[in-house]
KEVEXLO-561918 format. One record per residue (C-alpha): residue in three letters; x, y, z. Coordinates in steps of 0.5 Angstrom, whole numbers, plus 500, padded with zeros to 3 digits. Layout:
BEGIN
ALAXYZ...
//
This chain:
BEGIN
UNK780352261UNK773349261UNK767353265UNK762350268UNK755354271UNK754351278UNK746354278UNK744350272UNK749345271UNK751342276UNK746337278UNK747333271UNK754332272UNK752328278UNK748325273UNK744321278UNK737326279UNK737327271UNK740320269UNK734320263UNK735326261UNK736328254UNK741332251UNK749334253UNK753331258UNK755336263UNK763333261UNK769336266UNK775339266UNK779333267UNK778325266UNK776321272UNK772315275UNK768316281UNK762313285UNK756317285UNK751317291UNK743320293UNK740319297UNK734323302UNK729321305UNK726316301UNK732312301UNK739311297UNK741310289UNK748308287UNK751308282UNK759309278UNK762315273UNK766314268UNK769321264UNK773321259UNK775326253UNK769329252UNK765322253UNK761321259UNK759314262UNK753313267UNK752307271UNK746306276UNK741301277UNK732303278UNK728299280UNK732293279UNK735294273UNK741296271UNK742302266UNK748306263UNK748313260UNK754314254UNK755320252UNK760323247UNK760330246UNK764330240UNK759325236UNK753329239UNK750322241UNK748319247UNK746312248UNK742308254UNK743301254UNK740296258UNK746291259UNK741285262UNK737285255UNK743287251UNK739293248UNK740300246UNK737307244UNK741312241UNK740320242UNK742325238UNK743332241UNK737337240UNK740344237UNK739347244UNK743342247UNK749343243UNK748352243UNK748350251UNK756347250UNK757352246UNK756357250UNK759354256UNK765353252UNK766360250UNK767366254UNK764372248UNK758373252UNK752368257UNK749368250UNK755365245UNK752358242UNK744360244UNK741361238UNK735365240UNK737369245UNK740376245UNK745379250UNK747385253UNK753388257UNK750393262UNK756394266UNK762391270UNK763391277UNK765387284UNK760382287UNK761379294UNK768381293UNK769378286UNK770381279UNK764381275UNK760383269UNK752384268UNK748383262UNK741383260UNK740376257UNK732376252UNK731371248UNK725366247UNK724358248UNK718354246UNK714359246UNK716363252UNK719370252UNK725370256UNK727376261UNK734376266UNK738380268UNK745376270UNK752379274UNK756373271UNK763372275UNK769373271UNK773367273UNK768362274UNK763363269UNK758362273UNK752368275UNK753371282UNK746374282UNK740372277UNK733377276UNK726375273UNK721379271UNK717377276UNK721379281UNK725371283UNK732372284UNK738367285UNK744369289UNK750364289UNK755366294UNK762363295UNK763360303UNK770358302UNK775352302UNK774344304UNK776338304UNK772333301UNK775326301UNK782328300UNK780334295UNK780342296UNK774344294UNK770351294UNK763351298UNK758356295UNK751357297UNK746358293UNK739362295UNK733363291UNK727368293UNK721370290UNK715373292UNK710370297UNK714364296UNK719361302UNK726362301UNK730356299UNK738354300UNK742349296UNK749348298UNK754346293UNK761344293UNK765346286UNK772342285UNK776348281UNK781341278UNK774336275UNK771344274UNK764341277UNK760341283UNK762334286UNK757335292UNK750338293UNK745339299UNK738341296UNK731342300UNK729337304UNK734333305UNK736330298UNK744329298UNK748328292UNK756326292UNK762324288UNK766319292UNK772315291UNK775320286UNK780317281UNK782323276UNK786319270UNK785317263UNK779312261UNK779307257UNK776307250UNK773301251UNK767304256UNK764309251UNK762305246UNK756300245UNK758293246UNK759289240UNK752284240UNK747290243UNK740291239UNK739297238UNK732300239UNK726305237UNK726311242UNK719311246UNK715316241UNK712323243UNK705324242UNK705327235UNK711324233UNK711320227UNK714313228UNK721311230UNK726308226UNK726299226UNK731296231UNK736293228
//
């Protein structure tokens, strides 16, 4: 079975807050349709999920213009079209991206497939009531050192309590079981302290069928939910790029050299 980490990967499987990021989709245990909703204090966006084997399909609309996300795990590409100037960008996954799907994938150690980092058991244990194991997990990434120390649910995969150096530390904890539309889903609690810092809560509702959270309740009021859940197989059809589409060069990064011509 896939494992999905709530703390860190959760939000990308609703795909609405983090549409434009680049890198691996956050794909389910199960093919499914769903609508996707956020909404808070500064109003709403819809949009519609489509999940295939290994292939993700994003539909939103911003600011008026429609916008789709493919990604397919297994080519280790991504395409953003814009479907009213029939148009596209292409995106192959970093390194980093693809060691983060090989760790998910793998339950060796929190550091399986995440070149870089070094990881070290330290002992096992029960964890509000759930087996669990604890490592120390070092590595460095864009130039910063890394430093946590993790009791990872044996499980879910997913880390009941983090520590930083600096003395941040995240607890997740289980509330128990709901239904939401239909579904029985677990309702976990994530708490963040830090010092000379307020605490902060975010609640999650984790779907054991999907392997994602399909609900989460962050500070200050922002809301993001799956609705109308249809688990099933997806046609092919919705993961690729549609015939006549131009291809376009990726906005480049500043010290970049130039992208490639469309086509």
């Amino acid at each position: 079975m896939k494992t999905r980490d709530l703390l860190f990967r959760g939000a990308l499987a609703l795909g609405l807050a983090c549409f434009m990021n680049s890198g691996a989709a956050d794909l389910a245990g199960a093919e499914f349709s769903a609508e996707m909703l956020q909404r808070g204090p500064d109003g709403s966006t819809t949009g519609r999920m489509f999940v295939g084997d290994g292939r993700m399909r994003v539909e939103v609309s911003r600011q008026g213009r429609e916008l789709v996300r493919i990604t397919d795990e297994e080519e280790g590409v991504e395409w953003v079209l814009f479907p009213e100037e029939r148009r596209f960008i292409e995106h192959a996954f970093s390194e980093q991206a693809a060691g983060a799907l090989g760790a998910i994938e793998s339950k060796e150690t929190p550091c399986s497939g995440m070149p870089g980092f070094e990881c070290r058991k330290l002992d096992e244990g029960i964890v509000q009531g759930r087996p669990a194991t604890r490592w120390e997990i070092r590595g460095s990434h864009q130039g910063q050192t890394y430093t946590s120390t993790q009791w990872i649910d044996t499980e879910r995969g997913i880390p009941l309590i983090q520590e930083l150096p600096n003395g941040q530390r995240t607890e997740l904890k289980f509330i128990g079981n709901e239904d939401i539309d239909g579904r029985d889903v677990e309702k976990w609690e994530m708490v963040v302290t830090a010092p000379n810092r307020p605490e902060t809560r975010t609640y999650q509702w984790y779907d054991p069928e999907l392997e994602l959270a399909i609900k989460q309740e962050f500070p200050g009021g922002v809301v993001n939910e799956l609705r109308n859940i249809q688990v099933g197989e997806q046609p092919d059809d919705l993961f690729v790029v549609p015939e006549g589409y131009t291809r376009m060069a990726p906005p480049r990064r500043q010290g970049e050299a130039p992208g490639y011509p469309s086509r």
